[in-house]
TORVOLO-72372 format. One line per 10 residues: number of its first residue (from 1); their letters; for each residue z, y, x of C-alpha. Coordinates in steps of 0.5 Angstrom, whole numbers, padded with zeros to 4 digits. Layout:
NUM	a	Z Y X | ...
% end
This chain:
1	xxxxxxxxxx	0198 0219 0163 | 0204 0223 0161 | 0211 0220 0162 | 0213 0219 0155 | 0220 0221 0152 | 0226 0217 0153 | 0228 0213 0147 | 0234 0216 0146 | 0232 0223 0145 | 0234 0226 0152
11	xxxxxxxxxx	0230 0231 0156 | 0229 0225 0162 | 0222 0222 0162 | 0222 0215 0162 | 0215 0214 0167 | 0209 0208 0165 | 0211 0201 0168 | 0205 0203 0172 | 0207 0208 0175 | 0213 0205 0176
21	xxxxxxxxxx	0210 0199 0180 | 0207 0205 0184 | 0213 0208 0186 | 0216 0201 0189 | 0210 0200 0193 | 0210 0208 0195 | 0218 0207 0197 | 0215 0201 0201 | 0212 0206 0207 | 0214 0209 0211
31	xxxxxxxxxx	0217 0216 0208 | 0215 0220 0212 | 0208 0219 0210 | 0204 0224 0205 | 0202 0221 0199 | 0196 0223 0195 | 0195 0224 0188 | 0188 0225 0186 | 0185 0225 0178 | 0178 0227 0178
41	xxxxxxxxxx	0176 0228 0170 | 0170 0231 0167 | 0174 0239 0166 | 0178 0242 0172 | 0183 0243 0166 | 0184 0236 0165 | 0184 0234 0172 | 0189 0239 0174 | 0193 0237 0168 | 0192 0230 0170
51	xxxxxxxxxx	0195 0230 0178 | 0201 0234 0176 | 0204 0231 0171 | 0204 0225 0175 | 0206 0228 0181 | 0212 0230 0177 | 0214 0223 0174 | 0213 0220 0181 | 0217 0226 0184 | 0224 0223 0182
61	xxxxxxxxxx	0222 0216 0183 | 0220 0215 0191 | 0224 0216 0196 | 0224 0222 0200 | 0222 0229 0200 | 0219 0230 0194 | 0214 0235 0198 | 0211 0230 0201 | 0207 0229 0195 | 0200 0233 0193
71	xxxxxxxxxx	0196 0234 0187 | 0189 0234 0188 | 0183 0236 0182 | 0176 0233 0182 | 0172 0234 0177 | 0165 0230 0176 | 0161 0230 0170 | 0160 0222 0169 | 0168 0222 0170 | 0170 0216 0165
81	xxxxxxxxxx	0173 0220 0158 | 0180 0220 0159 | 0180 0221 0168 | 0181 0218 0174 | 0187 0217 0178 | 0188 0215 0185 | 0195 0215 0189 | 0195 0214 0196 | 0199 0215 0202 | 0195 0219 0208
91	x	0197 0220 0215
% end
């Protein structure tokens, strides 16, 4: 789920509306808290695109340290074709 292109042609993206609402309930915890982004696709290569390009569109969207963010890369052979993602707060 890569951020697509601005609609005005500059290099910021502009993020899906779901990871938008992602980002509001995340900003809503404390911001301390870790938060976790798991993609677990069919290929190591997909998943680890997967996670990173999610946690680099959420980074400038939650409050915080961008650092508390972590990529995480499952791989599962019977993973739906297009991936999974979770994204969740740890303590």
């Amino acid at each position: 789920m890569p951020a697509a292109p601005a609609p005005t042609g500059t290099e910021t993206p502009v993020a899906p509306p779901i990871l938008l609402e992602a980002a509001s309930w995340l900003n809503q915890t404390e911001l301390t808290r870790p938060i976790q982004v798991t993609a677990t696709a069919r290929s190591r290569e997909m998943a680890d695109a997967l996670a990173s390009n999610v946690k680099r569109t959420l980074a400038p969207l939650v409050l915080g340290d961008a650092t508390r963010l972590n990529a995480v890369a499952l791989v599962e052979a019977d993973a739906p074709e297009g991936g999974t993602l979770t994204i969740a707060t740890s303590k």
